[in-house]
N, CA, C, O and CB atoms as a CASP TS submission, in Angstrom:
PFRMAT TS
TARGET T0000
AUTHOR 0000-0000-0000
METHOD Language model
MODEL 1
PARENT N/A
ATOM      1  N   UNK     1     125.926  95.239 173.423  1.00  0.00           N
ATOM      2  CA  UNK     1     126.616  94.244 172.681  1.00  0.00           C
ATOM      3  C   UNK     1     126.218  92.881 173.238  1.00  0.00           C
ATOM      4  O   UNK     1     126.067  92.521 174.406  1.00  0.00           O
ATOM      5  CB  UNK     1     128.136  94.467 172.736  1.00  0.00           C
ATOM      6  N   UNK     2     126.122  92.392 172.385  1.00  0.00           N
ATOM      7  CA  UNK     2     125.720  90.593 172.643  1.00  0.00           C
ATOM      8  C   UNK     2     127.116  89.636 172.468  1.00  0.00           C
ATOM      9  O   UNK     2     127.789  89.531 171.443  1.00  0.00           O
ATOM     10  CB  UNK     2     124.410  89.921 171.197  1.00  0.00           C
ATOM     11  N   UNK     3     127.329  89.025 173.665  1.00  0.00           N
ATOM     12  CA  UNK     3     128.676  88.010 172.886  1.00  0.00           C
ATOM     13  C   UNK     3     128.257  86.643 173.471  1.00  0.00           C
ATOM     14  O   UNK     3     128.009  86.378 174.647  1.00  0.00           O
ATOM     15  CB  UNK     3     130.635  88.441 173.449  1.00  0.00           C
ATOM     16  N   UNK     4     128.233  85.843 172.405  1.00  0.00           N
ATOM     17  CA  UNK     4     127.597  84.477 172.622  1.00  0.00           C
ATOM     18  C   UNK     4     128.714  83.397 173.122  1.00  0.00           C
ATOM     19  O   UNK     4     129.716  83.361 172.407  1.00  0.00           O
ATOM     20  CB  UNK     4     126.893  83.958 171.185  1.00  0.00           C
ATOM     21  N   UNK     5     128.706  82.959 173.674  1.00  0.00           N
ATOM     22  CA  UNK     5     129.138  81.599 174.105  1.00  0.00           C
ATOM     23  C   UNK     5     129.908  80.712 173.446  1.00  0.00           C
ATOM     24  O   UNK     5     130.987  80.248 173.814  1.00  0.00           O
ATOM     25  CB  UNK     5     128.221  80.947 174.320  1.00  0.00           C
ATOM     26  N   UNK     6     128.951  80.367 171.865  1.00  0.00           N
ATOM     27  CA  UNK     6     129.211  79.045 171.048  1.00  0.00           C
ATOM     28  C   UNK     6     128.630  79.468 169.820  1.00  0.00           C
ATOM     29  O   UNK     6     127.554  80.018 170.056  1.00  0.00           O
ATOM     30  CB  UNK     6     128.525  77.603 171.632  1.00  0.00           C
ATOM     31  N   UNK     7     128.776  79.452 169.158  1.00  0.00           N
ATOM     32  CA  UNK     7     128.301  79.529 167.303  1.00  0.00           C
ATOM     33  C   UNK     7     126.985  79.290 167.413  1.00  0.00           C
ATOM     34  O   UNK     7     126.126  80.030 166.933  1.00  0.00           O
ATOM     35  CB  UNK     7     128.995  78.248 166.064  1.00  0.00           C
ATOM     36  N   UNK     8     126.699  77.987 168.208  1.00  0.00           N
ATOM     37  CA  UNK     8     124.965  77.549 167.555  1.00  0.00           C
ATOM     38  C   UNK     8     124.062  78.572 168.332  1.00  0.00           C
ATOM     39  O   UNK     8     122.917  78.900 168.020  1.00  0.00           O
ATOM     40  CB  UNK     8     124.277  75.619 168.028  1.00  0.00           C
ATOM     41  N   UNK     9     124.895  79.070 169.547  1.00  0.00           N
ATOM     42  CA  UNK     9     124.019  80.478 170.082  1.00  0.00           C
ATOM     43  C   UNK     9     123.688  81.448 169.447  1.00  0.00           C
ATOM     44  O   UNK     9     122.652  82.111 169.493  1.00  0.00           O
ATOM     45  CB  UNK     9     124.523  81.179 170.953  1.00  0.00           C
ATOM     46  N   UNK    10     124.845  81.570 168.658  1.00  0.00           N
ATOM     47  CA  UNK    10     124.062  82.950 167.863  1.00  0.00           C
ATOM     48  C   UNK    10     123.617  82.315 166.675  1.00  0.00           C
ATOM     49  O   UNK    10     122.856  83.013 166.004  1.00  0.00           O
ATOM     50  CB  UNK    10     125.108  84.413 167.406  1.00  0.00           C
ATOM     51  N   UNK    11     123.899  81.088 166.184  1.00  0.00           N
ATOM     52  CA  UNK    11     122.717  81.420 165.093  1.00  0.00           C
ATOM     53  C   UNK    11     121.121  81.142 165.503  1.00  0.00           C
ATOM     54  O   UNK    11     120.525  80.181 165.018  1.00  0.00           O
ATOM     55  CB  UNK    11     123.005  80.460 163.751  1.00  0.00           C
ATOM     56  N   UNK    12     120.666  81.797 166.166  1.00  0.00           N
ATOM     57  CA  UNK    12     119.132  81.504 166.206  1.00  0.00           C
ATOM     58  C   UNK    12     118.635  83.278 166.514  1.00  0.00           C
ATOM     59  O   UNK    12     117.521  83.739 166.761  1.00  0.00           O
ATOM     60  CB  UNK    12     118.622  80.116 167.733  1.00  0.00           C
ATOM     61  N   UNK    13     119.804  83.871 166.389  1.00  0.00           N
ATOM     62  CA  UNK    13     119.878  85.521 165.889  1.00  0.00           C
ATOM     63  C   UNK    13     119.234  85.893 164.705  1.00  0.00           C
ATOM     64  O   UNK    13     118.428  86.817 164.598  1.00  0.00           O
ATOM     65  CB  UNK    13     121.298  86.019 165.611  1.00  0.00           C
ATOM     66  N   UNK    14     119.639  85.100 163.770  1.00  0.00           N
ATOM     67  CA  UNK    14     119.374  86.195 162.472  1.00  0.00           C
ATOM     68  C   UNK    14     118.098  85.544 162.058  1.00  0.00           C
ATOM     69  O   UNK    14     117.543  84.511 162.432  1.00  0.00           O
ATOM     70  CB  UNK    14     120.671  86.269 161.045  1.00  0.00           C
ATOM     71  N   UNK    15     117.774  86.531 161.100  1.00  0.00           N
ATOM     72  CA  UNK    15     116.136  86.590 160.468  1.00  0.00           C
ATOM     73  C   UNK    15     116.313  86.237 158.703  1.00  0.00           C
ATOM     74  O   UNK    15     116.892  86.807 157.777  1.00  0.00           O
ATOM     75  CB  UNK    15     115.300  88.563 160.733  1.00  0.00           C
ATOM     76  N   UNK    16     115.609  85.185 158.811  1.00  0.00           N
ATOM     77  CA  UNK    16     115.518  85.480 156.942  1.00  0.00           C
ATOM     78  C   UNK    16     114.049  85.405 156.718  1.00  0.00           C
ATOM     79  O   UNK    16     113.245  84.879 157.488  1.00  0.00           O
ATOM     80  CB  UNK    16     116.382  84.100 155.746  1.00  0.00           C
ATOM     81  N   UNK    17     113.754  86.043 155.466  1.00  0.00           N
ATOM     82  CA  UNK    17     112.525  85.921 155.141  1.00  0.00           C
ATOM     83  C   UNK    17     112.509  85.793 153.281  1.00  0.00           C
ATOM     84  O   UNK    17     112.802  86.762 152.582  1.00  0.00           O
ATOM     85  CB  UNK    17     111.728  87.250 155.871  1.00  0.00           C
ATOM     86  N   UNK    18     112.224  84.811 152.861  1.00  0.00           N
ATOM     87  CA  UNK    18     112.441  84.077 151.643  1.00  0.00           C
ATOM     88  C   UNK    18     110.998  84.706 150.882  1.00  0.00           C
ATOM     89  O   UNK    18     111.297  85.190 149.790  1.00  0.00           O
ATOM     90  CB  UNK    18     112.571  82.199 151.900  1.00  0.00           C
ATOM     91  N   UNK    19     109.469  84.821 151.201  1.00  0.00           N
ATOM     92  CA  UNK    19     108.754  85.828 150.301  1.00  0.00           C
ATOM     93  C   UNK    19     108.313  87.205 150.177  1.00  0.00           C
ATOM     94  O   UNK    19     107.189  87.527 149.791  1.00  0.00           O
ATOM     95  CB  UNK    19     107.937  85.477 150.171  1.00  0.00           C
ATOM     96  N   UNK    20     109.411  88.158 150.582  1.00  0.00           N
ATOM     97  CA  UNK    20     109.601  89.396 150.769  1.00  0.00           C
ATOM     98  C   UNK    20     109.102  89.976 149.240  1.00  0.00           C
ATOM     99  O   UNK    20     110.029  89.829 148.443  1.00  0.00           O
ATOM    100  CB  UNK    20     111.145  89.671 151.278  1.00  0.00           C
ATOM    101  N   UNK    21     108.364  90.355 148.853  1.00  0.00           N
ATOM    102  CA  UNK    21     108.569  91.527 148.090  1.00  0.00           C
ATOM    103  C   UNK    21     109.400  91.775 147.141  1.00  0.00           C
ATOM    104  O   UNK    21     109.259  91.757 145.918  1.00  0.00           O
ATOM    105  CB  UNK    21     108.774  92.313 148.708  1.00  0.00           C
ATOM    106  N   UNK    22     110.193  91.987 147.740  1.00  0.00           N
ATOM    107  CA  UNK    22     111.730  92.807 147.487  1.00  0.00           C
ATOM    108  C   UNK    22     113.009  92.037 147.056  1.00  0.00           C
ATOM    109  O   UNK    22     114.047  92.448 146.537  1.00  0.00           O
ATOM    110  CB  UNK    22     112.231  93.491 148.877  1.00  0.00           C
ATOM    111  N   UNK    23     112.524  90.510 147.515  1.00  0.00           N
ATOM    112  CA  UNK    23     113.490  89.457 147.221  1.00  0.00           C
ATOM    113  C   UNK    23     113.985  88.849 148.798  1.00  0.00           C
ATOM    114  O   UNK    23     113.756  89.444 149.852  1.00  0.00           O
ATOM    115  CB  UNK    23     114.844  90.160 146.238  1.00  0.00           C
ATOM    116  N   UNK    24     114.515  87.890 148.712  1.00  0.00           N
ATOM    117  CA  UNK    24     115.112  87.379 149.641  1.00  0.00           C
ATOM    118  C   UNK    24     115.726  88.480 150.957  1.00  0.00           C
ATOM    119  O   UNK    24     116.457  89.437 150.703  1.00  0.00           O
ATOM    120  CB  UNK    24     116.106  86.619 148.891  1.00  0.00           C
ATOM    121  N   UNK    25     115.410  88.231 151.920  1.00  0.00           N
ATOM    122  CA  UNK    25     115.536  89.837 152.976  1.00  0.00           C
ATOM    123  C   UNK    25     116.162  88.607 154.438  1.00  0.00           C
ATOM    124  O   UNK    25     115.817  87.564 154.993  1.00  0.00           O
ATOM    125  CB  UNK    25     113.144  91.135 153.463  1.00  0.00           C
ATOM    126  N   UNK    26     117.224  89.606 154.477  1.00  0.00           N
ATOM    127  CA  UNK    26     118.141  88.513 155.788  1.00  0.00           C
ATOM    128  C   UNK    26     118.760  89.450 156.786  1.00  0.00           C
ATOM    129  O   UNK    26     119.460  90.412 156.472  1.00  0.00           O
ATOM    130  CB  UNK    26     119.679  87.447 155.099  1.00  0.00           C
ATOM    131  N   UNK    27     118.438  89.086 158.057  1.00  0.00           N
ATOM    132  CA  UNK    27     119.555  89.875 158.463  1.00  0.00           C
ATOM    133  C   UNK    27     120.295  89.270 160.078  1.00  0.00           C
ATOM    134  O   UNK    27     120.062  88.206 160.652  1.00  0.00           O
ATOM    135  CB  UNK    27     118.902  91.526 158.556  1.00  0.00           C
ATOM    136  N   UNK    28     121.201  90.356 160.476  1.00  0.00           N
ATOM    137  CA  UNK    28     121.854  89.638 161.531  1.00  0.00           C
ATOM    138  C   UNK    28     120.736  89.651 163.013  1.00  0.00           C
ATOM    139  O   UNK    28     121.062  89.031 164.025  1.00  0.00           O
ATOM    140  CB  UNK    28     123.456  90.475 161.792  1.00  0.00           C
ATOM    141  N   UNK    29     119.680  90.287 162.946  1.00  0.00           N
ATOM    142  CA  UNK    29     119.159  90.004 164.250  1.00  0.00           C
ATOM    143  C   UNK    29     117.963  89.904 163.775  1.00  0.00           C
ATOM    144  O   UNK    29     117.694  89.828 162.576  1.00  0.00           O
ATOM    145  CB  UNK    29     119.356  90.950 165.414  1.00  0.00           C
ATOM    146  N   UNK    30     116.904  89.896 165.002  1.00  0.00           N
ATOM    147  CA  UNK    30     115.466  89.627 164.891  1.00  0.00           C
ATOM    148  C   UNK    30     114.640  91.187 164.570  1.00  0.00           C
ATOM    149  O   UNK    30     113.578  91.391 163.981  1.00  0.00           O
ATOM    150  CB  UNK    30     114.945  88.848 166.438  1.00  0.00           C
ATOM    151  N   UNK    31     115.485  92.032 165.136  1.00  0.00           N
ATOM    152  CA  UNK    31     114.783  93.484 164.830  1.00  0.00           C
ATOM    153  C   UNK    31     114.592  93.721 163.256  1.00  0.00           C
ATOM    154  O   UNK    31     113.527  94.160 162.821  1.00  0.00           O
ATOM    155  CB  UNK    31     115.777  94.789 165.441  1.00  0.00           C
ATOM    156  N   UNK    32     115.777  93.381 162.346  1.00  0.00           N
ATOM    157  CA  UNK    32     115.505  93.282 160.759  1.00  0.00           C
ATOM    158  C   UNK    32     116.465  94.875 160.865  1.00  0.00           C
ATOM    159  O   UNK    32     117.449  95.064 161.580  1.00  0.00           O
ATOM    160  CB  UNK    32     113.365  93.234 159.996  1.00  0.00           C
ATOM    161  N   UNK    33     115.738  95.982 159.814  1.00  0.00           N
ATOM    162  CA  UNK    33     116.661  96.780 160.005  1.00  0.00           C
ATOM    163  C   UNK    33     116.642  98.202 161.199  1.00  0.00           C
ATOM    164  O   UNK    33     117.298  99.241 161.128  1.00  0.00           O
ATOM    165  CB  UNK    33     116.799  97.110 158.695  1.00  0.00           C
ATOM    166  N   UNK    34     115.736  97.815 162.160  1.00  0.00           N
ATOM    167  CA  UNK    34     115.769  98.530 163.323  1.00  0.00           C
ATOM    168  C   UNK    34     116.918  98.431 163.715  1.00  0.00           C
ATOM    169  O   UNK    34     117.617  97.486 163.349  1.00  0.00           O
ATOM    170  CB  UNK    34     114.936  98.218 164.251  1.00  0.00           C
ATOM    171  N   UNK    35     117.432  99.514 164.661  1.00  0.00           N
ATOM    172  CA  UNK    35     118.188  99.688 165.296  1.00  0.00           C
ATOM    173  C   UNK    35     118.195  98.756 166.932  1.00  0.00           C
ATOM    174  O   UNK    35     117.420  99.028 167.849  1.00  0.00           O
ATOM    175  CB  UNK    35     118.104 101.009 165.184  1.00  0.00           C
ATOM    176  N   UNK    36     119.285  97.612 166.987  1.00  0.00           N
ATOM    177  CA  UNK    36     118.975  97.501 168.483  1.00  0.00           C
ATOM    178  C   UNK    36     118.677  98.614 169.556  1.00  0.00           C
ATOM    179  O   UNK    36     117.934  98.498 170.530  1.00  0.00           O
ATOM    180  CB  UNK    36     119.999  96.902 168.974  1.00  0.00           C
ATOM    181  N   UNK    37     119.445  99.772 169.158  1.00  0.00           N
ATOM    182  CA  UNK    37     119.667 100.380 170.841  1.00  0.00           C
ATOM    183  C   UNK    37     118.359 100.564 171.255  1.00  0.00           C
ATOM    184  O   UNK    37     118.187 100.680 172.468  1.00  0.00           O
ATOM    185  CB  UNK    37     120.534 101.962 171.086  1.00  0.00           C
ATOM    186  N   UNK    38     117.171 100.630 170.348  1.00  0.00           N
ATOM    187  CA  UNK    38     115.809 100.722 170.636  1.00  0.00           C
ATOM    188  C   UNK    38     115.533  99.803 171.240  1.00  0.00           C
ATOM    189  O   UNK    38     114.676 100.104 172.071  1.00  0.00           O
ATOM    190  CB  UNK    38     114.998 100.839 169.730  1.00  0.00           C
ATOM    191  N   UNK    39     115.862  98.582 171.287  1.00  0.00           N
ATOM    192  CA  UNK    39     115.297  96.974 171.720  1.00  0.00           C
ATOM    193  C   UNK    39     116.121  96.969 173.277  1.00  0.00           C
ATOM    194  O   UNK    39     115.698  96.561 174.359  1.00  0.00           O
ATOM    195  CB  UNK    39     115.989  95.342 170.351  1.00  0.00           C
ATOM    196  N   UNK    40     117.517  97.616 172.916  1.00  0.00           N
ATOM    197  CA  UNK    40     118.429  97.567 174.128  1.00  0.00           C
ATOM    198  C   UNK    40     117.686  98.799 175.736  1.00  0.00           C
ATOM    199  O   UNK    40     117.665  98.607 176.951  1.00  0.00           O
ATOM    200  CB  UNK    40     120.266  98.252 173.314  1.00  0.00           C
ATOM    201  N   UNK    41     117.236  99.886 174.924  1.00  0.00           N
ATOM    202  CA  UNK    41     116.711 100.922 175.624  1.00  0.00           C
ATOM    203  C   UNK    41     115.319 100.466 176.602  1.00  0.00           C
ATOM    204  O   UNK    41     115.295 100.513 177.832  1.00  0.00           O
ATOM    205  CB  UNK    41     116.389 102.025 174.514  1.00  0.00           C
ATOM    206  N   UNK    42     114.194 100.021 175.710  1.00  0.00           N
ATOM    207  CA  UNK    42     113.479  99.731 176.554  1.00  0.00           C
ATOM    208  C   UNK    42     113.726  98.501 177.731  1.00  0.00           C
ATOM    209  O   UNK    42     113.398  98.533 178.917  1.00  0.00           O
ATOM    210  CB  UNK    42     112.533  99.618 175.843  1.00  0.00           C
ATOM    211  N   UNK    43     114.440  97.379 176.955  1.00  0.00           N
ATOM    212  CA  UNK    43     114.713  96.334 177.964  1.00  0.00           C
ATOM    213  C   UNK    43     115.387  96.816 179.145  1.00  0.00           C
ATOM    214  O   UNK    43     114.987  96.361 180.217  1.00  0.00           O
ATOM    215  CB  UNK    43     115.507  95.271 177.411  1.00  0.00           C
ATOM    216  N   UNK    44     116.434  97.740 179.157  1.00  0.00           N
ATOM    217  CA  UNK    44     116.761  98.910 180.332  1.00  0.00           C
ATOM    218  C   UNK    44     116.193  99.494 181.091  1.00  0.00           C
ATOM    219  O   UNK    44     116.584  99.514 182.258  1.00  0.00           O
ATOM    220  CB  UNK    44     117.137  99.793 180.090  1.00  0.00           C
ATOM    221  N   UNK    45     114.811 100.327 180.599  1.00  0.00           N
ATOM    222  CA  UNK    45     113.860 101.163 180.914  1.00  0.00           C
ATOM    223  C   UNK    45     113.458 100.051 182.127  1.00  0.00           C
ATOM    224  O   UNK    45     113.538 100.019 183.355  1.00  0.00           O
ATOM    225  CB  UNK    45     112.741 101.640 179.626  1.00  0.00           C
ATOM    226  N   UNK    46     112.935  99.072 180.945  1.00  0.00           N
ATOM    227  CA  UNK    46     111.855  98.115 182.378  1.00  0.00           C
ATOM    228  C   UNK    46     112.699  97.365 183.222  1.00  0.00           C
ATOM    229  O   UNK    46     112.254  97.149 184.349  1.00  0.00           O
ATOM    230  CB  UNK    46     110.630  96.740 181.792  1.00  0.00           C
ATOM    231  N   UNK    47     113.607  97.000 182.994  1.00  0.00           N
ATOM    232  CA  UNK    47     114.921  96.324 184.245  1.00  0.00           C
ATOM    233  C   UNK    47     114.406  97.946 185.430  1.00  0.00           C
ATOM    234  O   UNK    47     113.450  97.685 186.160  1.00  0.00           O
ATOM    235  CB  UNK    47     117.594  96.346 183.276  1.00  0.00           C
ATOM    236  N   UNK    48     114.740  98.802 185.518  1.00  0.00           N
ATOM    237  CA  UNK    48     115.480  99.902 185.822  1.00  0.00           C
ATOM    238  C   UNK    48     113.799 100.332 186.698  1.00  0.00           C
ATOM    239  O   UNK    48     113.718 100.313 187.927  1.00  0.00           O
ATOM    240  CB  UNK    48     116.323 100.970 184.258  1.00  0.00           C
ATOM    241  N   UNK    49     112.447 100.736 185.672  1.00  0.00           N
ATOM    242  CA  UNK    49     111.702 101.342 186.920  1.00  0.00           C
ATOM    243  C   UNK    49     110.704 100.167 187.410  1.00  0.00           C
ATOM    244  O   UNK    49     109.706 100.413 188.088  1.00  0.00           O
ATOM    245  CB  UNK    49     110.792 102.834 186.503  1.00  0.00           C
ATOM    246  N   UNK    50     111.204  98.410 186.855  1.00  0.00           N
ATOM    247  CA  UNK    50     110.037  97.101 186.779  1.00  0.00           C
ATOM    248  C   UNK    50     108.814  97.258 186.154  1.00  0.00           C
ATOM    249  O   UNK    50     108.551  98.438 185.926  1.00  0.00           O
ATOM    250  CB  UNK    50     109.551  96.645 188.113  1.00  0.00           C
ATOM    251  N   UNK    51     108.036  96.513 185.824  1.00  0.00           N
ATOM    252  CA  UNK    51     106.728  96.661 185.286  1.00  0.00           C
ATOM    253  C   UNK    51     105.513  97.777 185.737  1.00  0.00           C
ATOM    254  O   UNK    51     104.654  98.224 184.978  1.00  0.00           O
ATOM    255  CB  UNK    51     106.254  95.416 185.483  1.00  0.00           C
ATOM    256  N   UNK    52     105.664  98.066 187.029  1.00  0.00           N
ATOM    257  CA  UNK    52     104.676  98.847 187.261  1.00  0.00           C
ATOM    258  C   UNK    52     105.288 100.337 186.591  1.00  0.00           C
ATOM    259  O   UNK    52     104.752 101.000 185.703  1.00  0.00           O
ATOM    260  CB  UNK    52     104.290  98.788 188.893  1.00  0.00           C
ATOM    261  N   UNK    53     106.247 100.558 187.125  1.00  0.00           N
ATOM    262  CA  UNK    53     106.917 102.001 187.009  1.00  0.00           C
ATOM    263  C   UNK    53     106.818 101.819 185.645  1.00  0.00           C
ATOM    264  O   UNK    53     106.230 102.831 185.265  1.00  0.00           O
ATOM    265  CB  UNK    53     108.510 102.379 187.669  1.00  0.00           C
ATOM    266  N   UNK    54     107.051 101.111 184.663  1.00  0.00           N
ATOM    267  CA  UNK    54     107.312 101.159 183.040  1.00  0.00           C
ATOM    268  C   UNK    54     106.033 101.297 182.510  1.00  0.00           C
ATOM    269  O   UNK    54     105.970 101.593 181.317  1.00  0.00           O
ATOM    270  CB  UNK    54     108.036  99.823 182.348  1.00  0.00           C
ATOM    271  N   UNK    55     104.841 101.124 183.229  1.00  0.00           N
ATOM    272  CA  UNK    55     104.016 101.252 182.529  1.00  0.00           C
ATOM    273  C   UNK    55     103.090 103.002 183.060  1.00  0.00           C
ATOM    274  O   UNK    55     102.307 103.770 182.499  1.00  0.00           O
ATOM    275  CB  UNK    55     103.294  99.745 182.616  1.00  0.00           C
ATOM    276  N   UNK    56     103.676 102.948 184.218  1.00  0.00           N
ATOM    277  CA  UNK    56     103.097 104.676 184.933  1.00  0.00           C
ATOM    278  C   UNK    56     103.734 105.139 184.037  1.00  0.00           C
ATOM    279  O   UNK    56     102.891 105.669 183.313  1.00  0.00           O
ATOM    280  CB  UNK    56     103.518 105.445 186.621  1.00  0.00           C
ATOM    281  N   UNK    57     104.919 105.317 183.510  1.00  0.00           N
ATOM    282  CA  UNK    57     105.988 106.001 182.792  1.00  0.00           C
ATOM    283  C   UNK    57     105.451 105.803 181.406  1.00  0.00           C
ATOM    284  O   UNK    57     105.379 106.917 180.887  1.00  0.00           O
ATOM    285  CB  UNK    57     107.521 105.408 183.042  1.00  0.00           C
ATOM    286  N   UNK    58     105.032 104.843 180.557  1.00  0.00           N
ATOM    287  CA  UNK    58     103.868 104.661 179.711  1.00  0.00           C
ATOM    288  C   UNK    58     102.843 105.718 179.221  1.00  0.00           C
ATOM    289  O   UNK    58     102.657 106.245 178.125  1.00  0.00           O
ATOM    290  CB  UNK    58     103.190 103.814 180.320  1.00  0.00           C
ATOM    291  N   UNK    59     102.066 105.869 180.799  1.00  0.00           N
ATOM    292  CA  UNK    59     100.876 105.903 180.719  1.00  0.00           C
ATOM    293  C   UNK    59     101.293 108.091 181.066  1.00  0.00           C
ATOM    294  O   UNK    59     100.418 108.955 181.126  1.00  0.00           O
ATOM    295  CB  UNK    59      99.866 104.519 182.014  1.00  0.00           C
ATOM    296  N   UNK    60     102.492 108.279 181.181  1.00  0.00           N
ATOM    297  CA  UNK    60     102.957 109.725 181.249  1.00  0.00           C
ATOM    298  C   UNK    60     103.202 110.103 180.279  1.00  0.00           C
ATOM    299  O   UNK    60     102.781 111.248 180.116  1.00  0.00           O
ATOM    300  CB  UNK    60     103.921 110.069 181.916  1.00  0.00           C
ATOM    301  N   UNK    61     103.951 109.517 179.091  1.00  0.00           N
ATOM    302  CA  UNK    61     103.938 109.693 177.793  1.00  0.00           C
ATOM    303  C   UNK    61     102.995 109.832 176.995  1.00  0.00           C
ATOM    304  O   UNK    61     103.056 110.887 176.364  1.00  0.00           O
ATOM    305  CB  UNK    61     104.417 109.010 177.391  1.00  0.00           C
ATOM    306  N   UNK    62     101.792 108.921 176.675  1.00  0.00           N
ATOM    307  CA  UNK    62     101.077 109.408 176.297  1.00  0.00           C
ATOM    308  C   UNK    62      99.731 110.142 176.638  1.00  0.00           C
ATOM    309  O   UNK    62      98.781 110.227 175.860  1.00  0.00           O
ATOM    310  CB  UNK    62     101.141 108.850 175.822  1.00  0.00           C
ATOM    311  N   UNK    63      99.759 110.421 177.324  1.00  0.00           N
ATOM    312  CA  UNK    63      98.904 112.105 178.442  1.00  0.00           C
ATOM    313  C   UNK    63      99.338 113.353 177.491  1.00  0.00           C
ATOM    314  O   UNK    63      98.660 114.076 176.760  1.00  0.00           O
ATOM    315  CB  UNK    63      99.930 112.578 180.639  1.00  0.00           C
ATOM    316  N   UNK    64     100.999 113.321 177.839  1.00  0.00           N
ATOM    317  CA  UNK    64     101.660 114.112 177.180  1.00  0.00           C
ATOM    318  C   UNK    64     101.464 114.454 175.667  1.00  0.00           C
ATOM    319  O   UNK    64     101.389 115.580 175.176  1.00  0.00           O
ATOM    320  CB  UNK    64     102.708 113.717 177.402  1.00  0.00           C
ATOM    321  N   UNK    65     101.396 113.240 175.027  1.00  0.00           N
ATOM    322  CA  UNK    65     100.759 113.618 173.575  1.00  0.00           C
ATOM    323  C   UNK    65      99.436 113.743 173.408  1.00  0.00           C
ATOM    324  O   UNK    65      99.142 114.185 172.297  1.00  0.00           O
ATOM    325  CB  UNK    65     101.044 112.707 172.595  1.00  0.00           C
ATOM    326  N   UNK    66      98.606 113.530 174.059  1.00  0.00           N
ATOM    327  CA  UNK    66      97.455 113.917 173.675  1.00  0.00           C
ATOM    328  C   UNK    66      97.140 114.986 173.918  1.00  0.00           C
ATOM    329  O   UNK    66      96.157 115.538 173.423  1.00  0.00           O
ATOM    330  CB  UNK    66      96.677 113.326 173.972  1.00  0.00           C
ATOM    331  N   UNK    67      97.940 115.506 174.755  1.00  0.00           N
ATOM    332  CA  UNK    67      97.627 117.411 175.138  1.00  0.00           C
ATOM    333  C   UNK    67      98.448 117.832 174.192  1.00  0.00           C
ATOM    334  O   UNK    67      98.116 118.866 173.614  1.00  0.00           O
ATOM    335  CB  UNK    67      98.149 118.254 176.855  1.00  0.00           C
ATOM    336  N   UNK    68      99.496 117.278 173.856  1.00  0.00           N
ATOM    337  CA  UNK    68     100.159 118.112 172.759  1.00  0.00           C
ATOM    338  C   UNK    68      99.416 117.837 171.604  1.00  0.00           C
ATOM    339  O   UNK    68      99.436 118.935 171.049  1.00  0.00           O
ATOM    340  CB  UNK    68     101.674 117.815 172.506  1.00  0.00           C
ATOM    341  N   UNK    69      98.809 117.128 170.918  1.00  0.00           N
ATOM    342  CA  UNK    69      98.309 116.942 170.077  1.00  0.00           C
ATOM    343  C   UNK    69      97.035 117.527 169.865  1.00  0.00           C
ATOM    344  O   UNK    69      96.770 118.123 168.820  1.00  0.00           O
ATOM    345  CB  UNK    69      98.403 115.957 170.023  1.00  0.00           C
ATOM    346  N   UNK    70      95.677 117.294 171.450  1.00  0.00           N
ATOM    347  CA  UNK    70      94.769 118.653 170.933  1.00  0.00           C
ATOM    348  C   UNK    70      95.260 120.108 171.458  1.00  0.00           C
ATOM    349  O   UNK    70      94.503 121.068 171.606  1.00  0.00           O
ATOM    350  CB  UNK    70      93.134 118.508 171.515  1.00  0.00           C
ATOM    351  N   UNK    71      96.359 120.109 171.658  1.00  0.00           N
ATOM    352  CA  UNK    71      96.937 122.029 171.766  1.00  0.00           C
ATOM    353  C   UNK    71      97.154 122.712 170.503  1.00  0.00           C
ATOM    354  O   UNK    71      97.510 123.890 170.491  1.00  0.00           O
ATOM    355  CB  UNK    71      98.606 122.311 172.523  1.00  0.00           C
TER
END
């Protein structure tokens, strides 16, 4: 959860985008319609093992799919 301070803090949150396609497309954060906890998760991840560890941890994941993938 995000709790801002002052009004003009959070507005520099939301996203609009005026030549969408689809029509006028707005929303309350910068992710659009992603899910934060994804944005919240990794920013955790790398607090938690720092840059090096986040990227060994990276670089373990996809090992992992590529053996799963030519298996």
């Amino acid at each position: 959860m995000i709790v801002y301070r002052t009004p003009d803090l959070r507005q520099h949150q939301f996203f609009a985008l005026a030549d969408w396609p689809g029509g006028i497309y707005a929303s309350p954060s910068v992710a659009g319609s992603r899910s934060g906890f994804n944005i919240a998760c990794c920013w955790a991840t790398l607090m938690h093992y720092g840059l090096d560890g986040y990227v060994e941890e990276t670089r373990k994941i996809i090992k992992a799919t590529r053996e799963i993938a030519h298996g």
